[in-house]
CHARMM-style PDB file with segment names, atoms N, HN, CA, C and O in Angstrom:
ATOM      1  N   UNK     1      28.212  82.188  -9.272  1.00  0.00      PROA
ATOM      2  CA  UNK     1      26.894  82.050  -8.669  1.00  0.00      PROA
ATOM      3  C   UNK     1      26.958  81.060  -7.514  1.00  0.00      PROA
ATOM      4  O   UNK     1      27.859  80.230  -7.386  1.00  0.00      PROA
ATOM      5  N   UNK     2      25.973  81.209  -6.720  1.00  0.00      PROA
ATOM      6  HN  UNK     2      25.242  81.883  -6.824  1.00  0.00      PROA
ATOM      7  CA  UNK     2      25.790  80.260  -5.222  1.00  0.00      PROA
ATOM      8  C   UNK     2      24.855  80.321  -5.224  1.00  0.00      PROA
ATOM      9  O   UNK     2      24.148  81.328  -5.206  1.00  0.00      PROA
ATOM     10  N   UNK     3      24.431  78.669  -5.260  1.00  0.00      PROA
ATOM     11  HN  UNK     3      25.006  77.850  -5.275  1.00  0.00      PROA
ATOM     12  CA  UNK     3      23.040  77.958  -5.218  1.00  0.00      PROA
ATOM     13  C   UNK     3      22.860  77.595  -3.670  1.00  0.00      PROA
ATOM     14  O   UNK     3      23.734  77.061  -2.988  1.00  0.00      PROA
ATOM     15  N   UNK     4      21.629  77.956  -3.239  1.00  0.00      PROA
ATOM     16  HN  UNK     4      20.919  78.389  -3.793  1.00  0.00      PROA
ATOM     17  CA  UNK     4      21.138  77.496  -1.896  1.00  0.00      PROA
ATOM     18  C   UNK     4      20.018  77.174  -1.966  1.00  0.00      PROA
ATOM     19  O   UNK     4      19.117  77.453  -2.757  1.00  0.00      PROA
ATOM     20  N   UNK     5      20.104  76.330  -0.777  1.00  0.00      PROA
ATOM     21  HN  UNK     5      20.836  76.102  -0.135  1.00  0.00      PROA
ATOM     22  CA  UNK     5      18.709  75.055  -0.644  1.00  0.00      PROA
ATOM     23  C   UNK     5      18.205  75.994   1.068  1.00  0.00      PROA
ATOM     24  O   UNK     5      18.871  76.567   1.931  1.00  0.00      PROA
ATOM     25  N   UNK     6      17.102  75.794   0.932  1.00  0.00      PROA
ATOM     26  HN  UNK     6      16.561  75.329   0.231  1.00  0.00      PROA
ATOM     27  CA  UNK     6      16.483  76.174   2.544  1.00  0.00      PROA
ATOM     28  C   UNK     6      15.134  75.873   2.090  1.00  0.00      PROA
ATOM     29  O   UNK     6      14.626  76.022   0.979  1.00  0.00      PROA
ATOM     30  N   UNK     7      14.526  75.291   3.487  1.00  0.00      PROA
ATOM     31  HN  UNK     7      14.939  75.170   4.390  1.00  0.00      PROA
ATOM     32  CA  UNK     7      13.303  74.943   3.965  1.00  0.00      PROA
ATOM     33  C   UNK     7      12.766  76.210   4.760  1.00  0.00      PROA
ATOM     34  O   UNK     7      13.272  76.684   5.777  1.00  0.00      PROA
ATOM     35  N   UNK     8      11.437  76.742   3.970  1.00  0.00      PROA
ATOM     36  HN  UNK     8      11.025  76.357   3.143  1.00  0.00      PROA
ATOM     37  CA  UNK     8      10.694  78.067   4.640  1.00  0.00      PROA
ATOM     38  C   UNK     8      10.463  78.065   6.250  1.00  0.00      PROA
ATOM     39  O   UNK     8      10.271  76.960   6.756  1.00  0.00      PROA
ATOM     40  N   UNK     9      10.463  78.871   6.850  1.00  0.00      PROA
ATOM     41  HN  UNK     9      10.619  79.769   6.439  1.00  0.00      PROA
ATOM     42  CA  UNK     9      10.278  78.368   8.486  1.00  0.00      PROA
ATOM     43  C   UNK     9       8.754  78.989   8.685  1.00  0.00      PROA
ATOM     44  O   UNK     9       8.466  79.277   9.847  1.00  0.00      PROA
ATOM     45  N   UNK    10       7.707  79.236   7.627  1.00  0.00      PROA
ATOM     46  HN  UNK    10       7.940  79.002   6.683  1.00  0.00      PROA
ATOM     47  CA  UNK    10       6.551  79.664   8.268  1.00  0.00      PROA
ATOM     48  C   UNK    10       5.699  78.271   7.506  1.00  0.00      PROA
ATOM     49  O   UNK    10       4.759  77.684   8.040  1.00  0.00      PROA
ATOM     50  N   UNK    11       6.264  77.943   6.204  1.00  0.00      PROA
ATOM     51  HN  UNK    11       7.028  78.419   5.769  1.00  0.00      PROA
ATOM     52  CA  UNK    11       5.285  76.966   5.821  1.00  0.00      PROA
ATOM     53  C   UNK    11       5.850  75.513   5.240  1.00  0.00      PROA
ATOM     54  O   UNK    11       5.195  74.818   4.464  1.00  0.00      PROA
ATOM     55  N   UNK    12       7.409  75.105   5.827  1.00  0.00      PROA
ATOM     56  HN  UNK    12       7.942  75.670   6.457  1.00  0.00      PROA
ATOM     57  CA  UNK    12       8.324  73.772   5.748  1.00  0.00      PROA
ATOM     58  C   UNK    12       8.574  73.966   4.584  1.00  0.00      PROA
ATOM     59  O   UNK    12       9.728  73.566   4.431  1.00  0.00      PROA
ATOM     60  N   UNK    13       7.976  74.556   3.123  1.00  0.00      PROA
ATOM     61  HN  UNK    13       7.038  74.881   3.247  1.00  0.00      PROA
ATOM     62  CA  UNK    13       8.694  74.273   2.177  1.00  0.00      PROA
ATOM     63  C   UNK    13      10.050  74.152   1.316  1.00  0.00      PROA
ATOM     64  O   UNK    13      10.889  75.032   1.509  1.00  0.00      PROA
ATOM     65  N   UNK    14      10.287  73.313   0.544  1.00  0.00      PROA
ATOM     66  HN  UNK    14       9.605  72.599   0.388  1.00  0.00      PROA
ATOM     67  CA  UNK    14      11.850  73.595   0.377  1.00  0.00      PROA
ATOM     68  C   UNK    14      11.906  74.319  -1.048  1.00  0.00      PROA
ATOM     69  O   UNK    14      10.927  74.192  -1.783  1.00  0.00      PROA
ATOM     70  N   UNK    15      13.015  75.081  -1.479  1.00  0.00      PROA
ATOM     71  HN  UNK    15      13.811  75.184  -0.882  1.00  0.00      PROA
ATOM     72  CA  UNK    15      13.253  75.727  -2.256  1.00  0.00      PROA
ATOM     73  C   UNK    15      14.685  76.030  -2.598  1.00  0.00      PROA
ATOM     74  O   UNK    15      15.363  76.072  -1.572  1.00  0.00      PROA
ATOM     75  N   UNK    16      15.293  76.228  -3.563  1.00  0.00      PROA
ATOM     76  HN  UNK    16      14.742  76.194  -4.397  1.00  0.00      PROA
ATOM     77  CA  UNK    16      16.329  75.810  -4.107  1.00  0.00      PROA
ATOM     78  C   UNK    16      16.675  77.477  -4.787  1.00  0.00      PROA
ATOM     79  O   UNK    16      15.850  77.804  -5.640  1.00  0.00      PROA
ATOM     80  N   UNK    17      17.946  78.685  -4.455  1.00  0.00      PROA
ATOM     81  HN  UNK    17      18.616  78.419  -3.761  1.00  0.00      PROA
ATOM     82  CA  UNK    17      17.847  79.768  -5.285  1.00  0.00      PROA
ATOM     83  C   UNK    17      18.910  80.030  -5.512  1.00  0.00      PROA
ATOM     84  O   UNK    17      19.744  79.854  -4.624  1.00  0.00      PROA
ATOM     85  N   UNK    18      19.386  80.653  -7.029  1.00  0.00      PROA
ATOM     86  HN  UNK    18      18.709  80.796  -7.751  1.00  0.00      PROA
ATOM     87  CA  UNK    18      20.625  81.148  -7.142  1.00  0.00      PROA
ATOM     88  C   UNK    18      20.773  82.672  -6.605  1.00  0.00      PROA
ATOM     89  O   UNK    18      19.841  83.469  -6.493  1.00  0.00      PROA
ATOM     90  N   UNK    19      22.329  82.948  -6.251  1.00  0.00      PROA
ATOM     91  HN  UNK    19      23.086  82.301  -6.341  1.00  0.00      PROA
ATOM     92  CA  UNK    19      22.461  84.359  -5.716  1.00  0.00      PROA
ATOM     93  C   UNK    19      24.346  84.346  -6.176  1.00  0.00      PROA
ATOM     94  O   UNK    19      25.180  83.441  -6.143  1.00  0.00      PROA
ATOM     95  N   UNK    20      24.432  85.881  -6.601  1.00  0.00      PROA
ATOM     96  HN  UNK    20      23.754  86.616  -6.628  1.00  0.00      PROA
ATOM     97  CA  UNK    20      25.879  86.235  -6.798  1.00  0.00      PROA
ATOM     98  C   UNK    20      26.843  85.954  -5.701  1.00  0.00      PROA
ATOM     99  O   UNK    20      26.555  86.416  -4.597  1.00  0.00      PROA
ATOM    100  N   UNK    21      27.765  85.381  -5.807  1.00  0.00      PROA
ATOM    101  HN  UNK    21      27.999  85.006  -6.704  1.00  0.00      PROA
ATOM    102  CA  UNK    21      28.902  85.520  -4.652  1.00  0.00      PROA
ATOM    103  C   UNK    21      28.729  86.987  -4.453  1.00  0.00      PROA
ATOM    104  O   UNK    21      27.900  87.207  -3.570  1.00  0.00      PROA
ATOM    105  N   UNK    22      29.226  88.038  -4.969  1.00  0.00      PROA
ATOM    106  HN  UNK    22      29.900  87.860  -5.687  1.00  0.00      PROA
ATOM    107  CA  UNK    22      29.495  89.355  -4.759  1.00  0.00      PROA
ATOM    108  C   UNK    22      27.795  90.085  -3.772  1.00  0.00      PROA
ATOM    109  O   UNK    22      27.835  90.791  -2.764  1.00  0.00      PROA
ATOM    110  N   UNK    23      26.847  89.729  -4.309  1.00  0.00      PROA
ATOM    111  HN  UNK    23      26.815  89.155  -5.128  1.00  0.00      PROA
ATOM    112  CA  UNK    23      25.506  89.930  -3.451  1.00  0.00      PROA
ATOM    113  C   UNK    23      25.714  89.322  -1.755  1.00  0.00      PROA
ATOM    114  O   UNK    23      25.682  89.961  -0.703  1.00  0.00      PROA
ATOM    115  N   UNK    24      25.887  88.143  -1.947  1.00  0.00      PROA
ATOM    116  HN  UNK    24      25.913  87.625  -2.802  1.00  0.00      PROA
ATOM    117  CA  UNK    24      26.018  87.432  -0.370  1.00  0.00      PROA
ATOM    118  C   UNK    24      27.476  87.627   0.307  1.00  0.00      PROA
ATOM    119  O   UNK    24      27.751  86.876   1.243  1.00  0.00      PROA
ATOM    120  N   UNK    25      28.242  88.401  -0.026  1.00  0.00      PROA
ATOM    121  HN  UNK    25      28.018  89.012  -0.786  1.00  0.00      PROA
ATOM    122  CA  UNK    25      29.700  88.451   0.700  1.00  0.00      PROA
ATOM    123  C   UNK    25      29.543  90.145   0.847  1.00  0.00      PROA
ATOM    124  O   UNK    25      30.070  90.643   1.842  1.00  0.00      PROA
ATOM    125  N   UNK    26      28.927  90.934   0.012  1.00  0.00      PROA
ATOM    126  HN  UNK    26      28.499  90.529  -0.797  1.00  0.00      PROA
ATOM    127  CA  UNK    26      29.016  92.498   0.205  1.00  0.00      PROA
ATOM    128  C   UNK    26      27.942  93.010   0.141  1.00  0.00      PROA
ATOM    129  O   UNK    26      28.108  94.225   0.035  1.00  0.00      PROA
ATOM    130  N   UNK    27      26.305  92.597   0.150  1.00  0.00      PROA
ATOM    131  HN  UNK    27      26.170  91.610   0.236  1.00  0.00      PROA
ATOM    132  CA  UNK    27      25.396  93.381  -0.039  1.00  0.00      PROA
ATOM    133  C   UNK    27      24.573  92.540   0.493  1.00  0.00      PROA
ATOM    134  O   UNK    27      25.040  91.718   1.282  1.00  0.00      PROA
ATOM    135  N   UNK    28      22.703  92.530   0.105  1.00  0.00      PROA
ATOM    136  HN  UNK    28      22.324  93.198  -0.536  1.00  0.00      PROA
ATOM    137  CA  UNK    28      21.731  92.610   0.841  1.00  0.00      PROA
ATOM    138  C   UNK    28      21.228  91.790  -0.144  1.00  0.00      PROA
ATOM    139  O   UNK    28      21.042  92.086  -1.324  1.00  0.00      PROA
ATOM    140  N   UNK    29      20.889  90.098   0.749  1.00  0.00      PROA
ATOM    141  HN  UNK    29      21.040  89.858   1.708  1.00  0.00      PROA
ATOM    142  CA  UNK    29      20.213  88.994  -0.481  1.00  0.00      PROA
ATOM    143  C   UNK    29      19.107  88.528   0.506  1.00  0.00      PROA
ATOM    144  O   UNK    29      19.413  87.955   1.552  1.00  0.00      PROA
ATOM    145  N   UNK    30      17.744  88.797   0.142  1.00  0.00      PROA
ATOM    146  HN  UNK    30      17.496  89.263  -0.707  1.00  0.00      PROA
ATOM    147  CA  UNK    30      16.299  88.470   0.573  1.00  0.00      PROA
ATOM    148  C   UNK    30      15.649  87.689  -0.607  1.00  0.00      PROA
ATOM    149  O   UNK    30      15.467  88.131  -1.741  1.00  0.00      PROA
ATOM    150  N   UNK    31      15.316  86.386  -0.116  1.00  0.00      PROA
ATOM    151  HN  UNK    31      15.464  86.028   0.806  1.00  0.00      PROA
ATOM    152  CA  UNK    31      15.221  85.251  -1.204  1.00  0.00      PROA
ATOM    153  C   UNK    31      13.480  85.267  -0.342  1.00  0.00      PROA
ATOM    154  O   UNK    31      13.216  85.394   0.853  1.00  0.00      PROA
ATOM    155  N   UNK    32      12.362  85.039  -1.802  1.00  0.00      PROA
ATOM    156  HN  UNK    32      12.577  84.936  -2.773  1.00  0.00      PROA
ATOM    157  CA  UNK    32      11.177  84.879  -1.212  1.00  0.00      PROA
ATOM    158  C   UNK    32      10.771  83.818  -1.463  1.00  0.00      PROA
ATOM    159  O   UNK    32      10.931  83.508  -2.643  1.00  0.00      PROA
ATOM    160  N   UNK    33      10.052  82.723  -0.535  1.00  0.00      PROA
ATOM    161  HN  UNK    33       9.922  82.975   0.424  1.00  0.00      PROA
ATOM    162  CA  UNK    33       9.536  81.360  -0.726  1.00  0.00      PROA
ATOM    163  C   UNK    33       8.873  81.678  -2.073  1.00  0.00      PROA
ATOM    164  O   UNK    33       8.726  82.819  -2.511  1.00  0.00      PROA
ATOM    165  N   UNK    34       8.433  80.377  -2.774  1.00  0.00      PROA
ATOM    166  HN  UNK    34       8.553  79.450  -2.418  1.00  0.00      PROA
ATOM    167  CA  UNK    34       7.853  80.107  -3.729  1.00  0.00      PROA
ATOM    168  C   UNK    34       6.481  79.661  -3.246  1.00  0.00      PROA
ATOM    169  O   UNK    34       5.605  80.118  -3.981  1.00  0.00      PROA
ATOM    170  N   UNK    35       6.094  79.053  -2.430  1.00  0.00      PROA
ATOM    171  HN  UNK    35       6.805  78.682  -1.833  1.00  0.00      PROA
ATOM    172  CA  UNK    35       4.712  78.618  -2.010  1.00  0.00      PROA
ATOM    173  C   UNK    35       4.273  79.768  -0.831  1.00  0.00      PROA
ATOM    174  O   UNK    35       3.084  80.085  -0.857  1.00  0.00      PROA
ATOM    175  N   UNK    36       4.689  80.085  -0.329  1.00  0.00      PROA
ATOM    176  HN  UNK    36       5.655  79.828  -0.307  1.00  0.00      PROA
ATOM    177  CA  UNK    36       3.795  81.269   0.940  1.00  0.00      PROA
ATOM    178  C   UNK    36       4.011  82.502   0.320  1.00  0.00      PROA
ATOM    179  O   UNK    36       3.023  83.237   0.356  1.00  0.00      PROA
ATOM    180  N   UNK    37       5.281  83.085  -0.398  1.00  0.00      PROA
ATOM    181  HN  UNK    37       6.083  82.488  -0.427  1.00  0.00      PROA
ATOM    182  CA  UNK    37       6.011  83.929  -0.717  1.00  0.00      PROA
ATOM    183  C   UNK    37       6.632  85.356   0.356  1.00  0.00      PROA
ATOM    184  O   UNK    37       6.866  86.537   0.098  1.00  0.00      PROA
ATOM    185  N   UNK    38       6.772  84.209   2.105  1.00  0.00      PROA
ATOM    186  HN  UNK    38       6.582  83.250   2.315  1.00  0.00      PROA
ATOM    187  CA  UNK    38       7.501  85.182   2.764  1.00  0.00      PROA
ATOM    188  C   UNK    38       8.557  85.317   2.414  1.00  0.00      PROA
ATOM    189  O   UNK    38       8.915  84.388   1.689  1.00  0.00      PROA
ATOM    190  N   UNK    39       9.471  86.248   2.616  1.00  0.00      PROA
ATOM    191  HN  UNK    39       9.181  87.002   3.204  1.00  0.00      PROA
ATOM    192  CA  UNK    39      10.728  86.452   2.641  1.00  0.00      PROA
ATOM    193  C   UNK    39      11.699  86.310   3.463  1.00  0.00      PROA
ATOM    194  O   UNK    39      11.324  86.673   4.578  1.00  0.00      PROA
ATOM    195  N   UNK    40      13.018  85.878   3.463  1.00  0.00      PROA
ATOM    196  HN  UNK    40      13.323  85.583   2.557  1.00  0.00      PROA
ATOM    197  CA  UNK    40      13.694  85.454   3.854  1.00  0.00      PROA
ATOM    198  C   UNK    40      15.098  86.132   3.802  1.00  0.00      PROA
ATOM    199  O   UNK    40      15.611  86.262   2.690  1.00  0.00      PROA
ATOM    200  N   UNK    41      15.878  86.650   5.091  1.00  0.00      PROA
ATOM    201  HN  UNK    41      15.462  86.544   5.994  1.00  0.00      PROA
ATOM    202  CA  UNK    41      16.831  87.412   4.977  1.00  0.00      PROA
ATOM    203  C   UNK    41      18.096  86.565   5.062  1.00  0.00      PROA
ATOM    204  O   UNK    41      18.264  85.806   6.017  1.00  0.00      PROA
ATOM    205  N   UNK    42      19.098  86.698   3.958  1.00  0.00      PROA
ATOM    206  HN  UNK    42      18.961  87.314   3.183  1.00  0.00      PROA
ATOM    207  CA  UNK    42      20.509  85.252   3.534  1.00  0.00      PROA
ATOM    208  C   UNK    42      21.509  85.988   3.591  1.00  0.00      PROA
ATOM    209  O   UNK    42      22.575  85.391   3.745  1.00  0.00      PROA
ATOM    210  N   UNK    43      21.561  87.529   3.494  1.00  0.00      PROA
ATOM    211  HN  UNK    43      20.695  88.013   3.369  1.00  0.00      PROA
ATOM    212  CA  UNK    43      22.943  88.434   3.949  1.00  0.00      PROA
ATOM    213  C   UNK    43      22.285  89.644   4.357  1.00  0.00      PROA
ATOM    214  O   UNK    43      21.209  89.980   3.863  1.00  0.00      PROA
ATOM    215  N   UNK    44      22.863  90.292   5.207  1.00  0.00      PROA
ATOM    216  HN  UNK    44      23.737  90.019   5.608  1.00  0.00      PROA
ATOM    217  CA  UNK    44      23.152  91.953   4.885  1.00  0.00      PROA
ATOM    218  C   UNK    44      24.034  92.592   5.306  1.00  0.00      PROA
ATOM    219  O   UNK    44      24.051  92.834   6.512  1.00  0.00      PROA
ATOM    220  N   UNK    45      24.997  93.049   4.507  1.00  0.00      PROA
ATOM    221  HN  UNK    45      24.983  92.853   3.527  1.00  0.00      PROA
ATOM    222  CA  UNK    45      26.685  93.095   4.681  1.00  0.00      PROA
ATOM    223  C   UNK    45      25.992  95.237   4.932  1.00  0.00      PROA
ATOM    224  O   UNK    45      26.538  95.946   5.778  1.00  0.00      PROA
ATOM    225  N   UNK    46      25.220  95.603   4.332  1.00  0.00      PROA
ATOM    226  HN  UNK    46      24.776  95.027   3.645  1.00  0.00      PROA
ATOM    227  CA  UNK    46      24.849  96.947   4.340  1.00  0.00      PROA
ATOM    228  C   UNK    46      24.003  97.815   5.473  1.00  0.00      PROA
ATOM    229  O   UNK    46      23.583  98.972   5.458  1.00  0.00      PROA
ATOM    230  N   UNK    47      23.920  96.545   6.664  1.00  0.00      PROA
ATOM    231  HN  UNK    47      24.261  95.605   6.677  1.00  0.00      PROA
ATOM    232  CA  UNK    47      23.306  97.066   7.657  1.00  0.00      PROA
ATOM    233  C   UNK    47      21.884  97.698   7.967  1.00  0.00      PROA
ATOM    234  O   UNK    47      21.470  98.457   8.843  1.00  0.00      PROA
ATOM    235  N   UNK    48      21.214  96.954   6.690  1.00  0.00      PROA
ATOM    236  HN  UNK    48      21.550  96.337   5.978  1.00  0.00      PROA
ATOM    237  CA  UNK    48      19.735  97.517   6.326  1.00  0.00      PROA
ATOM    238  C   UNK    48      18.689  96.779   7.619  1.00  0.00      PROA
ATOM    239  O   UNK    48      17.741  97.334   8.175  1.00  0.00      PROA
ATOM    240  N   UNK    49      19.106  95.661   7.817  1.00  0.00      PROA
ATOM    241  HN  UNK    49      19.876  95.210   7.366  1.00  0.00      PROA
ATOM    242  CA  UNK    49      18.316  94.994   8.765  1.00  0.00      PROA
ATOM    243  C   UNK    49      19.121  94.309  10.271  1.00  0.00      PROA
ATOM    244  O   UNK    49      18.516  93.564  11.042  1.00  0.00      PROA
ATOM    245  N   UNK    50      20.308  94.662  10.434  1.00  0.00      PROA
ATOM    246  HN  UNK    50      20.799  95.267   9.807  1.00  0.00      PROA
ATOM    247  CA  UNK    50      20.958  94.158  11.866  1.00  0.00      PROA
ATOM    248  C   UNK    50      22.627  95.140  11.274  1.00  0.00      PROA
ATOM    249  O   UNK    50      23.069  95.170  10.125  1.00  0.00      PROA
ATOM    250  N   UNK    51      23.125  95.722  12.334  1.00  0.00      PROA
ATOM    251  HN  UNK    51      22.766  95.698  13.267  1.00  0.00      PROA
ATOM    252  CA  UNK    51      24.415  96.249  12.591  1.00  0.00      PROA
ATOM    253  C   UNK    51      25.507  95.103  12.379  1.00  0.00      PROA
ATOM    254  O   UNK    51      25.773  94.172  13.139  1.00  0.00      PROA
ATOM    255  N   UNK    52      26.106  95.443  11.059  1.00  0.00      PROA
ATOM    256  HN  UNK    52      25.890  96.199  10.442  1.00  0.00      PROA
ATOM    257  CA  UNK    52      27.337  94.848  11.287  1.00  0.00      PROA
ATOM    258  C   UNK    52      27.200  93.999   9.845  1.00  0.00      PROA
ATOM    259  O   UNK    52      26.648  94.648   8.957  1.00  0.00      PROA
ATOM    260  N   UNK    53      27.411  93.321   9.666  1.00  0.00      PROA
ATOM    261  HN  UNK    53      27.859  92.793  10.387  1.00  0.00      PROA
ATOM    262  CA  UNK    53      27.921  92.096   8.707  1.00  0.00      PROA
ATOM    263  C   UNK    53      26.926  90.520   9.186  1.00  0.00      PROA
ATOM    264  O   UNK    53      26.965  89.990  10.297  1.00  0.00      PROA
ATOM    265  N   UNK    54      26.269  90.143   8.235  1.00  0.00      PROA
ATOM    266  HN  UNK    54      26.237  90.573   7.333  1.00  0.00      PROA
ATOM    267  CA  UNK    54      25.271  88.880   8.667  1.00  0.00      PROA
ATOM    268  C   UNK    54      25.493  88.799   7.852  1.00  0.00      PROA
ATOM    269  O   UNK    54      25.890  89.565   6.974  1.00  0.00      PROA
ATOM    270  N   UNK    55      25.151  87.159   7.976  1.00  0.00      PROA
ATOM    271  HN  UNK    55      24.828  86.536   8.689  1.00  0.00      PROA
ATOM    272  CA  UNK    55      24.844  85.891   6.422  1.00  0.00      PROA
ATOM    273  C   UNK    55      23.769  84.861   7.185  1.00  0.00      PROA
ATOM    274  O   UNK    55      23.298  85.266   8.247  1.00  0.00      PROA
ATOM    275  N   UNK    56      23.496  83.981   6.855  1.00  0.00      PROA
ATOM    276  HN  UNK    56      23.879  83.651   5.992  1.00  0.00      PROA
ATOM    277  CA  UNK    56      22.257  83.047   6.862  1.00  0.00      PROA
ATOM    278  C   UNK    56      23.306  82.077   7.761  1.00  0.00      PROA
ATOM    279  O   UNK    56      22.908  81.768   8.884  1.00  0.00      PROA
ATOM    280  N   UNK    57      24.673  81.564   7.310  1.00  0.00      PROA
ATOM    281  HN  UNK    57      24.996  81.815   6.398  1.00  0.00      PROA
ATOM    282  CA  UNK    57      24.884  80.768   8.536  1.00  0.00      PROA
ATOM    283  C   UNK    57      24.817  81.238   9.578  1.00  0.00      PROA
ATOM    284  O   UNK    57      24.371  80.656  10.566  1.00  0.00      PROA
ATOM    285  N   UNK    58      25.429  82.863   9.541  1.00  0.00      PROA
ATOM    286  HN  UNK    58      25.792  83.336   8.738  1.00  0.00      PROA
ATOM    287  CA  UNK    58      25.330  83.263  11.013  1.00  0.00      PROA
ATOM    288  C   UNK    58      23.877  83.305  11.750  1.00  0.00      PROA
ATOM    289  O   UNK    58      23.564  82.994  12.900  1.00  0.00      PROA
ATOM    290  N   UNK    59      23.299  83.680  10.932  1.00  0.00      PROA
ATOM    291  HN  UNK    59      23.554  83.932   9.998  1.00  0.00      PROA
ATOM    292  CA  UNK    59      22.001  83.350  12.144  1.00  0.00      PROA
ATOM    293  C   UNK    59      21.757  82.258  12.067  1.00  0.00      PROA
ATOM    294  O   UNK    59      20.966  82.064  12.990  1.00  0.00      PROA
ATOM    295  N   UNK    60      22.020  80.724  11.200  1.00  0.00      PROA
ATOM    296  HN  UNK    60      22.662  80.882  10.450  1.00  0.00      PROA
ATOM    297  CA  UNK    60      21.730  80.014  11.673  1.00  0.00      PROA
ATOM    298  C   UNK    60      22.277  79.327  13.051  1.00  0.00      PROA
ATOM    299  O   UNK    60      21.645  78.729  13.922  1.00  0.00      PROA
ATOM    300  N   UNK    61      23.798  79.647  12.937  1.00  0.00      PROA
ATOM    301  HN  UNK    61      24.311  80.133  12.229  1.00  0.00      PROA
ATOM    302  CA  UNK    61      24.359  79.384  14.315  1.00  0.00      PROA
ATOM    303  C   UNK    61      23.659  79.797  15.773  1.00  0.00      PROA
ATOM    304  O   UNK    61      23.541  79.015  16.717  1.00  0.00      PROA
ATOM    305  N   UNK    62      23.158  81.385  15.761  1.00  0.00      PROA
ATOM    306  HN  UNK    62      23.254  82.020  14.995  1.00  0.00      PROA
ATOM    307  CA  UNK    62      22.801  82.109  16.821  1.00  0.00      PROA
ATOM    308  C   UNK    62      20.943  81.086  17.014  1.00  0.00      PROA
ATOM    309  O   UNK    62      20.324  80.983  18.073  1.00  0.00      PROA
ATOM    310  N   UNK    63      20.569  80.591  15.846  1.00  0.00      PROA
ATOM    311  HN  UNK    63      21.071  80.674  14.985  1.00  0.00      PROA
ATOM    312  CA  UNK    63      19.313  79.547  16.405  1.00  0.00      PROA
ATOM    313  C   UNK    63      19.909  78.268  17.010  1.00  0.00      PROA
ATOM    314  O   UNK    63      19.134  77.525  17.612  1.00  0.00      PROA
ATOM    315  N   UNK    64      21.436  77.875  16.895  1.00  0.00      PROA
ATOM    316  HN  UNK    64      22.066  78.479  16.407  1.00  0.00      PROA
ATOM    317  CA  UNK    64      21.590  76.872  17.546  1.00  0.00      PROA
ATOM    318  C   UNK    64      21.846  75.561  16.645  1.00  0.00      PROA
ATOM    319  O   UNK    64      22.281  74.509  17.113  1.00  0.00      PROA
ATOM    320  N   UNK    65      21.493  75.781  15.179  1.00  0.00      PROA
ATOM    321  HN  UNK    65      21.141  76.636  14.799  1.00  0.00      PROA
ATOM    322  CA  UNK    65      21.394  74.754  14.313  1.00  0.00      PROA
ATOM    323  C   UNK    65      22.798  75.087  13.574  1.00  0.00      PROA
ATOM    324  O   UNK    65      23.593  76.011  13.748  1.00  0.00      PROA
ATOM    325  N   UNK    66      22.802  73.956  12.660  1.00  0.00      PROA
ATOM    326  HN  UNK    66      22.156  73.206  12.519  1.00  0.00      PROA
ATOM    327  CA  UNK    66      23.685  73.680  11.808  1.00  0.00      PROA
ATOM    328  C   UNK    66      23.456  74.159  10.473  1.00  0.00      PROA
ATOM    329  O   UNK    66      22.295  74.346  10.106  1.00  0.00      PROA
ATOM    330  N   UNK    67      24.458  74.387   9.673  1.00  0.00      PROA
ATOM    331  HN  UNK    67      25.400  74.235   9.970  1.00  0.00      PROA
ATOM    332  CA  UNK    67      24.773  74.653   8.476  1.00  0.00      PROA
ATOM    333  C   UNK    67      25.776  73.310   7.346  1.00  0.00      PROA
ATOM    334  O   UNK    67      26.908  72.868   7.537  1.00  0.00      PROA
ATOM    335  N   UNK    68      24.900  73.030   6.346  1.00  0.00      PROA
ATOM    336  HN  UNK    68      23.980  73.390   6.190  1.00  0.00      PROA
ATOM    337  CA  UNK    68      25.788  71.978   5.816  1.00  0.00      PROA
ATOM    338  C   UNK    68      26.009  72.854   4.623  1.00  0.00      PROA
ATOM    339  O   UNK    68      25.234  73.786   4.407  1.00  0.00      PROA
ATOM    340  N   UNK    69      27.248  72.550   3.666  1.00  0.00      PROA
ATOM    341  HN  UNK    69      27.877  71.793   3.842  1.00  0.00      PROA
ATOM    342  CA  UNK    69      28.015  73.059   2.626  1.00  0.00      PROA
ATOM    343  C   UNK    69      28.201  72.072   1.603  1.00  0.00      PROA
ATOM    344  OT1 UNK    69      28.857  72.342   0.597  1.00  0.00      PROA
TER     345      UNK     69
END
């Protein structure tokens, strides 16, 4: 399992979720806030929502920010 921490970007909250290695390295992981309950896209190796292979660092890079581990 892989625990991740992220702060919502529509309403600052933070939230804390588990997800399978095998989900975030080969498939499609959409984690929904707990207080607004938007959703939030953390992989999609299946091309459901962008061509190609994404994860959450990668777009965090393409915003310019950092990723801590």
């Amino acid at each position: 399992r892989i625990l991740i921490g992220f702060t919502c970007t529509v309403c600052n909250n933070r939230s804390h979720k588990t997800m399978s290695k095998h989900a975030y390295n080969h498939g499609v992981v959409i984690m929904q806030c707990d207080h607004c309950k938007n959703r939030h896209l953390i992989a999609d190796h299946l091309g459901w929502f962008r061509n190609g292979g994404v994860t959450v660092e990668d777009l965090v890079k393409e915003r310019g920010e950092t990723v801590q581990k």
